[in-house]
N, C-alpha and C positions, 0 to 999 in steps of 0.2 A: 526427380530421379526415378528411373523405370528397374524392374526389378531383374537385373541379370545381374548376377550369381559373380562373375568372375569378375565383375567390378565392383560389387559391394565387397569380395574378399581384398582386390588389389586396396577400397577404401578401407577396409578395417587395417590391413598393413599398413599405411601410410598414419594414419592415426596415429597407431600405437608405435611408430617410430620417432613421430613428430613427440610421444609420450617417454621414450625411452628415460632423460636424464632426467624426470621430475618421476618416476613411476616409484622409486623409494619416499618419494615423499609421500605418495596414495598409500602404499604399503606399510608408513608408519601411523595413519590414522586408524588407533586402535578403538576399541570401544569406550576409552576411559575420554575420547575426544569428541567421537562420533553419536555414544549411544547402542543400547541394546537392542539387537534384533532377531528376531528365530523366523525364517523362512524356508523350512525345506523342501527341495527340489530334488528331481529324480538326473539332477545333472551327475558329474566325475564329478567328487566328493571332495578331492582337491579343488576345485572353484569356489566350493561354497563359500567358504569366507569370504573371499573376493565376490562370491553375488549377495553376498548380505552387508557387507561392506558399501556394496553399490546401493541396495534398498534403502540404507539408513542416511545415505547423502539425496535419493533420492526426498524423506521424506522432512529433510530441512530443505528443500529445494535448491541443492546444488546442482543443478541440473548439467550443467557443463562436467563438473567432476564426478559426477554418475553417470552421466557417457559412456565416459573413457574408461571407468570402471566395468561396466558391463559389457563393453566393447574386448574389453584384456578378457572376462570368461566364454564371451566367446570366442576369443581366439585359442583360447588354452583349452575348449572345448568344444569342436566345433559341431554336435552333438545337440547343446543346449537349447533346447527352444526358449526356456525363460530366457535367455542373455535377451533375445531380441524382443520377447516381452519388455523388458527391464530397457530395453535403446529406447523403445518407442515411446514409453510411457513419457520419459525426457521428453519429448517434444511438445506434452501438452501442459504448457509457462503458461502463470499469468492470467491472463483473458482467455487461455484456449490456441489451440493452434489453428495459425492462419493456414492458405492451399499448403504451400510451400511445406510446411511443418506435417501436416496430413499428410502430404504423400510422402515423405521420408517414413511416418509413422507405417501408414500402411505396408511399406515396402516390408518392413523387418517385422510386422503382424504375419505378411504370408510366409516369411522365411519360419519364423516361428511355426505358422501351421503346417509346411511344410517337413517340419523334423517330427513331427506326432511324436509331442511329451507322453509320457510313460505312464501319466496319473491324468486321471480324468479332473485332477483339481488344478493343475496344471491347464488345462487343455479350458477347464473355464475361467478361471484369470487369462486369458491368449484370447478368450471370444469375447469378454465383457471391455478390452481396448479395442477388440477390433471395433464394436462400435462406436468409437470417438474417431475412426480411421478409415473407416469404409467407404468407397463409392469420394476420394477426398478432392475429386475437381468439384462437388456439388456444396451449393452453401444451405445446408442446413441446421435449422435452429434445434433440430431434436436430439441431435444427438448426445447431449447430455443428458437427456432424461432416458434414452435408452441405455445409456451407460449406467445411471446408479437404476434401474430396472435390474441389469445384471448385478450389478455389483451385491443388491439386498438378495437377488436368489443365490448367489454367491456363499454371501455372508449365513445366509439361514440352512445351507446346506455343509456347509463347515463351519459348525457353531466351537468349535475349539482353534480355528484361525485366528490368531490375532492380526495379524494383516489384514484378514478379510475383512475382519470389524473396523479397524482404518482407516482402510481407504474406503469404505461404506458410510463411514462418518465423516470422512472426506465429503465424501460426493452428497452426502445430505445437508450440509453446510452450503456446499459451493450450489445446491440448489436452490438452497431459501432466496424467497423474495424480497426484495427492497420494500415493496407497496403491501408487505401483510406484516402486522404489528405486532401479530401474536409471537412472529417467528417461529411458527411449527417446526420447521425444517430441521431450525437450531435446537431446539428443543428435544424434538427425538434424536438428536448426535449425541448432544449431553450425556445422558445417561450411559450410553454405551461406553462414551471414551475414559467419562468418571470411574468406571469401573473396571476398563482396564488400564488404567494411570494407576490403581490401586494393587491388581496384578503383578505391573509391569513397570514401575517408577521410572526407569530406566530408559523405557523406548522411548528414540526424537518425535515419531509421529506423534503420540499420545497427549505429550505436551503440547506440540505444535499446534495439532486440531485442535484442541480446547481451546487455546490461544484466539484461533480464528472462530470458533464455535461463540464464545462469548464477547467479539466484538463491535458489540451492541451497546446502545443506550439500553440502560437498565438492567444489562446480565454484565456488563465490564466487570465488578466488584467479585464476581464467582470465579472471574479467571486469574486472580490474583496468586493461588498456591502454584499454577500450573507457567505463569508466567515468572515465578521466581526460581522454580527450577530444570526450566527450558535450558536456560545459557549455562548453567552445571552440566545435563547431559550433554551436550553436544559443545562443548566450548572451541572445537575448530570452527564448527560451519557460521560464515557469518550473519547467515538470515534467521538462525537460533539467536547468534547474539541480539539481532534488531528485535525480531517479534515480541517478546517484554514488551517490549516501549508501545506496542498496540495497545496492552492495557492500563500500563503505568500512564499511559497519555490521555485514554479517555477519563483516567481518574485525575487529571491534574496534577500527576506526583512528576514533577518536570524533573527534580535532578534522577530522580532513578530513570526516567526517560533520556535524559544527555549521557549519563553513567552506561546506559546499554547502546545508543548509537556509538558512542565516542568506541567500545570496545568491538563493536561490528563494524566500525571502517576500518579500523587498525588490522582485521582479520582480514578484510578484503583485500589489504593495500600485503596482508602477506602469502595468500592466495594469487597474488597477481605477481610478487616475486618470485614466488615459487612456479608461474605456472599454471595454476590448478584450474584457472578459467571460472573464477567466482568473484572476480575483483567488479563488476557490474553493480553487485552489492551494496557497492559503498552510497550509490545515490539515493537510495531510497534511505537510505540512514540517514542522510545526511539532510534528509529532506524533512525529516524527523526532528532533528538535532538543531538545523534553524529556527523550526519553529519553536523550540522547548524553551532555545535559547530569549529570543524574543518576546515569549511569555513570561519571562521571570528578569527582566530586566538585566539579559545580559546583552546587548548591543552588538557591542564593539567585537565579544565572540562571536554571535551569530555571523557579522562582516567579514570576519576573518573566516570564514567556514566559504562565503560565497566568494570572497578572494581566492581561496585553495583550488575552486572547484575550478578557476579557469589555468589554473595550473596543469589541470590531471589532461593526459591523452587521449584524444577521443578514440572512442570505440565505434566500429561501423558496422557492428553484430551483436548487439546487445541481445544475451537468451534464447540465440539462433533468429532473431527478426534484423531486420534489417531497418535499426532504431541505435542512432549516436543520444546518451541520454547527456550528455555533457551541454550543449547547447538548449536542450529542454530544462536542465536545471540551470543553469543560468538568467534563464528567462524567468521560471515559478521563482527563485528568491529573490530577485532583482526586483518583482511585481510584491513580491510579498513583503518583502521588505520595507518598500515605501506604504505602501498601504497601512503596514500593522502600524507605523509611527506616525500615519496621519502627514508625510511629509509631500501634500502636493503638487510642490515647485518641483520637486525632485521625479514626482510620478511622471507627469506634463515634459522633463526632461527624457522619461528612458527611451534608450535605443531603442532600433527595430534590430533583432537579433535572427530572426525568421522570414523569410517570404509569406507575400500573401496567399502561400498555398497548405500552409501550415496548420493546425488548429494552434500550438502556443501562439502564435500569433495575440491570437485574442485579449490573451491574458496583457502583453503589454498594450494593445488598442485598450482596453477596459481600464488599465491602470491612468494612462491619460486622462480618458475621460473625464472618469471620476473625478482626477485631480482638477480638470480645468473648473467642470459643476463646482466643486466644493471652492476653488477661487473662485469665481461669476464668471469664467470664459467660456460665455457659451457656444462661440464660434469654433474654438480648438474640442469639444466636447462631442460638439455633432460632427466634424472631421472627424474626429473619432470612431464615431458610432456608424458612420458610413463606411469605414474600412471593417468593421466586422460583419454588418452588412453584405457587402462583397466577399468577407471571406465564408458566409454563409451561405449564402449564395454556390461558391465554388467547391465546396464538400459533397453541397445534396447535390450536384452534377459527377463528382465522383462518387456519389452513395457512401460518404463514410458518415454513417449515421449518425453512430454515438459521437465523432467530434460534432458532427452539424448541430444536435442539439447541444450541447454543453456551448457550444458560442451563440446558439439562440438563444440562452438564456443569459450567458455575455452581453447580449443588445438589451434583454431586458433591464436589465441591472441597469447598466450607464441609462437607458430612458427612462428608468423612476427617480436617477436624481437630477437629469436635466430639469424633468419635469419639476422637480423638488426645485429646483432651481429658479423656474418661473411660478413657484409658488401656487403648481396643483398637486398639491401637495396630497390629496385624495386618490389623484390618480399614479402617483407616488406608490402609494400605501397597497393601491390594488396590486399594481405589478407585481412587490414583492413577495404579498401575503401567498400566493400560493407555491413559490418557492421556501419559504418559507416552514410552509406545512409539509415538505420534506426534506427536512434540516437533520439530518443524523451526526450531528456533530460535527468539528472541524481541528483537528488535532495535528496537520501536516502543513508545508507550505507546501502552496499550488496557487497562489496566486489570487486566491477568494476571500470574500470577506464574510461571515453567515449574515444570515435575512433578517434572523430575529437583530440583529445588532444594528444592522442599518436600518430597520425600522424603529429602532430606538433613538436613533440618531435623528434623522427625522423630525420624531414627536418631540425629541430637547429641543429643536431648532423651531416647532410650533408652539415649544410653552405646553407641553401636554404632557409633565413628568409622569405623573401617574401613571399612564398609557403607558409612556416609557419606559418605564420598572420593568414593570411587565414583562415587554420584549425583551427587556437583558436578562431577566430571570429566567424566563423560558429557554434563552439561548445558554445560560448554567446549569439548565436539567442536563444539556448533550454534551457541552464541554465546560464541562468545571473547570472554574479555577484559568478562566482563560482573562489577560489582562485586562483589553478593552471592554470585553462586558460585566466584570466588575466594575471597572472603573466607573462605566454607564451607569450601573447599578445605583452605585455608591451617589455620582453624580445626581441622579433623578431624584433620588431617596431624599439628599439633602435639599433638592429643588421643591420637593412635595413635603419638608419640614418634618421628615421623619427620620432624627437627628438620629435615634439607637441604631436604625436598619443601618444609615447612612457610614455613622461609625465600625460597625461589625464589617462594611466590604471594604472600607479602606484601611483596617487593621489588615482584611485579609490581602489586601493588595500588596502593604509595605512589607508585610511578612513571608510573600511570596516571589519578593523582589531583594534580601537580604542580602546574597551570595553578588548581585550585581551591583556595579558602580555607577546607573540611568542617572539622567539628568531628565528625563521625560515630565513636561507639566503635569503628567496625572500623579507622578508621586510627590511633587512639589507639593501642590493641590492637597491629597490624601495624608500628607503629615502637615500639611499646616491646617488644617482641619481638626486632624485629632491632637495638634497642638494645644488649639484654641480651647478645644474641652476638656481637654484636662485643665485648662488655667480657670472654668469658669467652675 
């Protein structure tokens, strides 16, 4: 969209028409639903609520309903240059904003510079997006680090901002690297947000960022206060309700994980009768909420969760991309499903629900696979592994990177247990191990199974309990409390005759499967075990 004036104003009218009969609904989201926010701005005074109303959907990432929200101040203002601060920033979802999303950003970056805010503090929140927006037919990887660049001079020059501190701890978060252990990134947001959550109990962001600041192996536990009362501030927005479960999930606490999706799809599903443009929501909850369900021996819910989803209507604009998530999750629990129950007949059965130009694709290639190695069809395995192959292939000729590898390491996988299959079992072990070694836990369905677990599977399969342990143990540093690598656990322990160990994870197994009615042989297995020792 290029930037003339008379059509971005005919697009805000049409908008906010298309907004007319749900606009009392925006307009009843007070702060006791939304969350507290103090943003002042040198707009008409009369908007302000309405731009801080907008701030605080933006910063549970309603992104669709803080649009329309800043969309209405500036139409009721046409004055504002924050409002088109406040459009643009919407546009950077998720991963970042693709071209498309950039240049809508940029468009209302120059509208905004073109109304010269009033307050130089104004005018540098307006220059620290424009560099996420600038120059937006180019693909560059910098421009997140120029962004929090601005954002800490920002933040250091308005040291009584709490916005500024925010989204600065925002952006130092969303910097931190995968491949650094210490996580500095997260480490210096910490402290900032800690103290103003103490300030500020109130604000969504506050909680929010924390939420994503500590979700990490080994900092999950510190976000505990902040993820219990997320879903209190902000109890409309449905991505408040999900994000708990971020941390409730890397801690294993499965029902306050089901307990916070099951109340963020219900939001979503009333966001999308109302209107509000956040019903998208509901899959990433729910994507959540299979796997919780799964983990804790609830089956037959989890099934009836991936039966619903092919009920819901697809969306062909999911968070302004042009991304139907309904057919992707179908695919991730369908894959995940068979896999977490070990049902390889059923794996070896699924659909093709995607072309081979897809990356989910893979996910059901990989599911086959798997399942035929783990029967002995090695024929239907490498069919398999040749169609990820090709779909790997056909990515890096489109350059979509991050799918290309994530199904290169798809072929990895199905080739260490073919391999495993023909009994090189070594070279099994190589493939995995350096996947392996960046295993940050696994707390969602998506259609994977971790490294440390199938290397554990493996060593059971070579008689190498001890080894075994090991790997399932390691794989409980990152995701505690997950079934099948207790189960491993519990499994190997009793194979290596270390009846106490053995006992303690399949206590903790049957105890973390109460609430469900499984039939699964690991918990047959795991009470007649600790049958047995209590009789002796």
């Amino acid at each position: 969209m290029r930037f003339i004036p008379a059509f971005l104003a005919l697009l805000s009218y049409v908008l906010m028409s298309q907004a007319v009969n749900t606009q009392h609904q925006h307009d009843a989201l007070t702060e006791q639903q939304l969350g507290t926010v103090h943003f002042p701005t040198s707009c008409d005074v009369r908007v302000q609520r309405q731009f801080e109303r907008g701030v605080a959907l933006l910063h549970s990432f309603a992104f669709d309903t803080a649009e329309i929200a800043f969309r209405q101040v500036a139409q009721d203002d046409p004055h504002c240059a924050m409002a088109h601060w406040g459009i643009a920033t919407t546009f950077s979802r998720w991963a970042g904003p693709d071209e498309k999303q950039r240049k809508r950003g940029w468009d209302e970056i120059k509208i905004a510079k073109s109304l010269h805010a009033a307050t130089a503090r104004e005018r540098d929140y307006v220059a620290a997006e424009a560099a996420v927006y600038a120059h937006p037919e180019k693909k560059d990887n910098k421009r997140g680090d120029r962004y929090l660049k601005a954002m800490q001079k920002l933040y250091r020059r308005y040291p009584d901002d709490h916005e500024a501190a925010a989204f600065y701890a925002l952006a130092l978060e969303e910097s931190d690297r995968d491949d650094d252990p210490t996580h500095a990134r997260r480490k210096q947001a910490a402290p900032i947000l800690e103290k103003l959550f103490l300030i500020e109990p109130q604000h969504p962001g506050v909680a929010h960022y924390l939420i994503h600041t500590y979700d990490v192996p080994g900092m999950a536990e510190l976000g505990l206060p902040a993820a219990r009362r997320y879903a209190q501030i902000a109890p409309a927005a449905p991505h408040a309700l999900h994000m708990p479960s971020h941390i409730f999930a890397r801690l294993g606490m499965w029902q306050e994980d089901i307990n916070s999706n099951l109340a963020s799809i219900a939001a979503s599903r009333n966001a999308a009768a109302t209107h509000m443009g956040d019903e998208g929501h509901q899959y990433h909850a729910m994507e959540f909420l299979v796997y919780a369900y799964l983990q804790s021996g609830r089956e037959k819910e989890a099934m009836r969760v991936i039966e619903d989803v092919k009920t819901l209507p697809k969306m062909n604009n999911m968070y302004g991309t042009d991304f139907d998530p309904n057919i992707s999750a179908q695919v991730e629990y369908s894959a995940s499903y068979v896999m977490e129950l070990h049902l390889w007949k059923d794996a070896v059965a699924l659909p093709s629900l995607t072309d081979n130009q897809d990356g989910d694709s893979s996910l059901t290639y990989k599911a086959r696979a798997i399942g035929a190695a783990r029967l002995g069809d090695l024929q239907t395995a490498k069919l398999s592994l040749a169609s990820i192959q090709t779909l790997h292939e056909n990515l890096l000729k489109k350059k979509q990177m991050v799918a290309a590898n994530a199904v290169d390491e798809d072929s990895r996988v199905v080739q260490a247990w073919i391999d495993h299959a023909q009994s090189k079992n070594d070279e099994a072990l190589e493939l995995l191990r350096p996947i392996a070694a960046k295993d940050h836990g696994l707390f969602a369905t998506d259609g994977d199974t971790p490294a440390h677990e199938m290397m554990g599977d493996i060593l059971i399969d070579m008689n190498r309990p001890e080894a075994a342990l090991a790997e399932y143990e390691a794989e409980l540093k990152v995701s505690p409390n997950r079934f099948n690598s207790v189960y491993g656990a519990a499994h190997a322990a009793e194979m290596a005759k270390h009846a106490d160990k053995a006992a303690t994870y399949y206590r903790e197994l049957v105890a973390t499967c109460t609430l469900g009615d499984s039939i699964r042989p690991e918990l047959s297995r795991a009470r007649e075990f600790l049958s047995s020792l209590a009789k002796n």
